[in-house]
C-alpha positions in Angstrom: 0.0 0.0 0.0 1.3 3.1 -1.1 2.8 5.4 2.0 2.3 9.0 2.6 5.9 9.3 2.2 5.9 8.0 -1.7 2.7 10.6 -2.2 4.2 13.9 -3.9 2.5 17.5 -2.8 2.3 19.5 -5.3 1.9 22.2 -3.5 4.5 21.4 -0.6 7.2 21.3 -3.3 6.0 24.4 -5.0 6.9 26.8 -2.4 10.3 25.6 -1.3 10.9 25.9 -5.0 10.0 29.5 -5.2 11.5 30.0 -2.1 8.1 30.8 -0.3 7.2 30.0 3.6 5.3 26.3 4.4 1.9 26.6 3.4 -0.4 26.5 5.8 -1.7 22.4 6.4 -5.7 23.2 6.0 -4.9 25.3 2.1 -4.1 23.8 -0.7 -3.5 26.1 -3.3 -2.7 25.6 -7.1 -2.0 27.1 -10.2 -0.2 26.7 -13.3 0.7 23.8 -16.0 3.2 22.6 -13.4 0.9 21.9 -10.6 -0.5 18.4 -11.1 -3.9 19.7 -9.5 -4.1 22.1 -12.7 -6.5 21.7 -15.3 -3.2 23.0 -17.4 -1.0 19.9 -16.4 0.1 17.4 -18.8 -1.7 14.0 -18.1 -0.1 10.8 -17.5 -1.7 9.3 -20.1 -4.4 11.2 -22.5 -8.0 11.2 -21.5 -9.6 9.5 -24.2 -13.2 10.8 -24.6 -15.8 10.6 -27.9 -12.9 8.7 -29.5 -10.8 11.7 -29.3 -7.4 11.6 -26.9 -6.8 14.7 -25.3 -3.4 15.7 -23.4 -4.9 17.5 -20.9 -8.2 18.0 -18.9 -8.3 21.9 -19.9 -8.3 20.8 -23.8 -10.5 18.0 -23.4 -13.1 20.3 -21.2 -13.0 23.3 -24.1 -13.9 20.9 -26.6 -16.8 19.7 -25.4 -17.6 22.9 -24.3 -17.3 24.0 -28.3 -19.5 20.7 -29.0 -22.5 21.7 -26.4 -22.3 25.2 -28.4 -22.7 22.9 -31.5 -19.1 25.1 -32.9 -18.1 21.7 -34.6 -15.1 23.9 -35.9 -14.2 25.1 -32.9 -14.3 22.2 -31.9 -11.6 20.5 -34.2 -9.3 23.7 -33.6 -8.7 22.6 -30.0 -8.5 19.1 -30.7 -5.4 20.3 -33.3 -3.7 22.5 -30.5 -1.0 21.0 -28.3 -1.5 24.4 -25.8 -3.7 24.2 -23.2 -3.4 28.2 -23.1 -4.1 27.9 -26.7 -7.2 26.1 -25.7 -8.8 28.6 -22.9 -8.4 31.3 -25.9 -10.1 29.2 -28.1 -12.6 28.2 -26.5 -13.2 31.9 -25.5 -14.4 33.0 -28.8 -18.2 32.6 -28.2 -20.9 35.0 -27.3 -22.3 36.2 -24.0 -25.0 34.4 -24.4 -23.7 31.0 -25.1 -20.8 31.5 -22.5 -24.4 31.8 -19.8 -25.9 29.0 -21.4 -23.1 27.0 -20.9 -21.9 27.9 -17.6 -25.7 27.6 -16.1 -25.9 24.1 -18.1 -23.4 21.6 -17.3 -20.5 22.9 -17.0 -19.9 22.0 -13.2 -20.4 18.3 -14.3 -18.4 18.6 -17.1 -15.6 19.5 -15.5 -16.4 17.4 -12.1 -16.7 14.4 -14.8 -13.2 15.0 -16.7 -11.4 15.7 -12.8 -13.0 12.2 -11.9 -11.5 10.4 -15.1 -8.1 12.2 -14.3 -8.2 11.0 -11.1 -8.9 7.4 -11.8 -5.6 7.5 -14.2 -3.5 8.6 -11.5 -3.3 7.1 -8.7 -0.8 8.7 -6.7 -2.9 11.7 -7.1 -6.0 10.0 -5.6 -3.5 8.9 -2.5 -2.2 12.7 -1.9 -5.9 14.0 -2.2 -6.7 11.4 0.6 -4.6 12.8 3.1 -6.1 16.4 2.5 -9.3 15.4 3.8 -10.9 18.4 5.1 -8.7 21.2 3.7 -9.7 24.1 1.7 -8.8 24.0 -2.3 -8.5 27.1 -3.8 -7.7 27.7 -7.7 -5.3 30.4 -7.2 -6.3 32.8 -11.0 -8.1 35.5 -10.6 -10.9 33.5 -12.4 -14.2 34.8 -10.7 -15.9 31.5 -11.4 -13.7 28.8 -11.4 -10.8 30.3 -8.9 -10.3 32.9 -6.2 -11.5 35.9 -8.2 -9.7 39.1 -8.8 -9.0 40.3 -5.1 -9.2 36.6 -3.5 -6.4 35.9 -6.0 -4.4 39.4 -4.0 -5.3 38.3 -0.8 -3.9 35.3 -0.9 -1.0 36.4 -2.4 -0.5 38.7 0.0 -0.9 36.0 2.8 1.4 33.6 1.4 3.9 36.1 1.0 3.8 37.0 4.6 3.7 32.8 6.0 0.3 33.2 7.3 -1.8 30.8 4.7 -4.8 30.5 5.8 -8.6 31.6 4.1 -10.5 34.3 6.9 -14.0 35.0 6.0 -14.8 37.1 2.6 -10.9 36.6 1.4 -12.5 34.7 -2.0 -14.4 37.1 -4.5 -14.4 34.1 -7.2 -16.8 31.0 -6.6 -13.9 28.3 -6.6 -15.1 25.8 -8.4 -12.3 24.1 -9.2 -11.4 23.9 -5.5 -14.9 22.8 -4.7 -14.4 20.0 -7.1 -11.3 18.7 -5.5 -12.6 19.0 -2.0 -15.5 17.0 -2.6 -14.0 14.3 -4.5 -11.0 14.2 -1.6 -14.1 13.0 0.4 -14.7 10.3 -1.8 -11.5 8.3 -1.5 -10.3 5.8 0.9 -7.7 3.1 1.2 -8.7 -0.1 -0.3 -5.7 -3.0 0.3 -7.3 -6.0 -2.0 -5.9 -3.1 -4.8 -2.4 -3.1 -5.9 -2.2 0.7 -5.6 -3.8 1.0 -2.6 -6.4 3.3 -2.9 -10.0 3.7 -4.5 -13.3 5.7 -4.3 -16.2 5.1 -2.1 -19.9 5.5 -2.9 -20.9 9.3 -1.8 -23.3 9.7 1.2 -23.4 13.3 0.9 -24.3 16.1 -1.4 -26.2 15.1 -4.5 -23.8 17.7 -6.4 -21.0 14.3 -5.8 -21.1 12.0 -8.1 -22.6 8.5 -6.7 -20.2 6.0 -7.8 -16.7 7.2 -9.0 -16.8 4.5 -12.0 -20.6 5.0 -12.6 -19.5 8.9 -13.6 -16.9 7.8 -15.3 -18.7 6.5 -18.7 -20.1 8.6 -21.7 -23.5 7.8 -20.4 -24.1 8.4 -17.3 -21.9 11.8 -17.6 -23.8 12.5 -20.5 -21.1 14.0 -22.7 -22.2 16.5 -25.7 -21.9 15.0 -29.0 -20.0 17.3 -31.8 -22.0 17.4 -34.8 -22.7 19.9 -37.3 -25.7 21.6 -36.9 -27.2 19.5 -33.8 -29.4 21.8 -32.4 -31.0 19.3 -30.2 -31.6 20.3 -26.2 -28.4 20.7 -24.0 -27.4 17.3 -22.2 -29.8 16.6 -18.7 -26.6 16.3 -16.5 -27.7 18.7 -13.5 -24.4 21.0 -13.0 -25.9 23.5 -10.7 -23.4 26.0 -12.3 -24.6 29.5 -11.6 -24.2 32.6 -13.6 -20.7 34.1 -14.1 -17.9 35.5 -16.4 -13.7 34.3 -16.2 -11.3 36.5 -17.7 -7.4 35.4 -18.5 -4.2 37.3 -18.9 -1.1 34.6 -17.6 -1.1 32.3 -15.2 -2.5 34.1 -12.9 -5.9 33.6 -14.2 -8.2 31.5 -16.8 -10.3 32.6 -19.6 -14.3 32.6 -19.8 -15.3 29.1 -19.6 
C-alpha cells in the first residue's frame, strides 16, 4: 500500500521551489501547468473521450464545451492545438449568451466528470488527495468562477507572501469551483488494500452535487457528454451541474479565460 511518504504535494514542493514560507496544512492552493492539480498539467496518459485523446483536462473540457455550443469547428481547432493556453483562448471565442448558457448548463459536471477520469488514471494523485481530507482547495487565478477571483487571488497572495496561509471569511471574491471539485472528490477516497495501488473511491453519502459511484461517472452515459456534430441543435445534455451565472477573464497564469 502506497505510503504517505511516496505521495508527492504539489503544493508542498512548490513553495520551497520559489523560495516561499510552508503553506499552511488546511490550504491547498494551485495554479499553473506545473501543478498536477491544474487543469493545465500534462496527463499521465491522455483522456480518451468521444474517441478523441486529449493531453490534458483543460483541452479535453473546451472541446466539449465547443461541442454543447454545436461550434463543430471550434471544436476540431482545440482538438489540433498542443497548448492548453491555446485552448482557454479558443474556447473563449463565443458570445455572452452561449458563455451563460453553458456555464448555467453543465458545465460544473463537465468539469467534475473530466477531474473524476483524471483522477482514476492517477493514482498517486487520488492517494495525496486522501490525506487532504478536510482542507480548503483554492484555484489560485483571478478567475471569478472557477478560482479565487480578482482580489481573493491578491489576498492570498499577500498572505502567502507573509507565511500566514490561511482563508479568513470574505478573502474569495471568485466561486472556486475548481477547489470545490477537488474537496469533494478528496471525500470520496479511501484506502482499499485488496488493490495493488492501494487506494480507491467510495460511494458518496453526501451532497447530490457528488457524483454516486466514481466508476458509474466515469462512462459517456451516465456523464452525458455533448456529441459534436454539425448543426445539432437538439436540447443541452440533462446532467444537473448546478453551475450558476458568471464570467472568467485570463491574462497569464494568474488567471483563466471565460469558460
Amino acid at each position: 500500500m502506497t505510503s504517505p511518504a511516496e505521495i508527492p504535494n504539489p503544493s508542498r514542493n512548490r513553495t520551497r521551489r520559489r523560495g516561499r514560507p510552508g503553506e499552511n496544512q488546511d490550504l491547498i492552493l494551485f495554479q499553473g501547468h506545473r501543478d498536477p492539480l491544474s487543469n493545465l498539467a500534462p496527463l499521465s496518459s491522455p483522456l480518451m473521450l468521444l474517441g478523441q485523446a486529449f493531453p490534458t483536462v483543460e483541452h479535453a473540457y473546451q472541446y466539449l464545451k465547443m461541442c454543447f455550443l454545436n461550434k463543430a469547428k471550434g471544436a476540431e481547432k482545440i482538438r489540433e492545438t498542443d497548448s492548453p493556453y491555446r485552448c482557454m483562448h479558443l474556447g473563449n471565442k463565443v458570445t455572452p449568451r452561449e458563455k451563460e448558457r453553458w456555464l448555467e448548463g453543465p458545465a460544473y459536471s463537465v468539469m467534475q466528470g473530466l477531474v473524476i477520469m483524471k483522477l482514476i488514471q492517477d493514482r498517486r494523485l487520488q492517494g495525496y488527495l486522501y490525506h487532504q481530507k478536510g482542507k480548503r482547495f483554492v484555484e489560485l487565478t483571478t478567475n471569478p468562477i472557477w478560482g479565487a477571483g480578482p482580489q481573493g487571488f491578491q489576498n492570498l497572495k499577500k498572505l502567502r507572501a507573509e507565511g500566514k496561509l490561511h482563508l479568513p471569511p470574505g478573502c474569495l471574491d471568485g466561486r472556486n469551483w475548481m477547489g470545490r471539485i477537488y474537496e469533494d472528490l478528496s471525500q470520496q477516497i479511501e484506502p482499499n488494500r485488496e488493490l495493488e495501488s492501494g487506494w480507491t473511491y467510495i460511494e458518496s453519502r453526501q451532497e447530490s452535487r457528488r457524483p454516486a459511484s466514481i466508476r458509474r461517472r466515469a462512462t459517456q452515459s451516465s456523464l452525458g457528454w455533448p456529441s459534436c456534430r454539425r448543426g445539432d441543435d437538439r436540447a443541452a445534455p440533462s446532467d444537473d451541474s448546478g453551475a450558476q451565472r458568471g464570467s472568467r477573464k485570463t491574462r497569464g497564469s494568474s488567471s483563466r479565460s471565460e469558460n
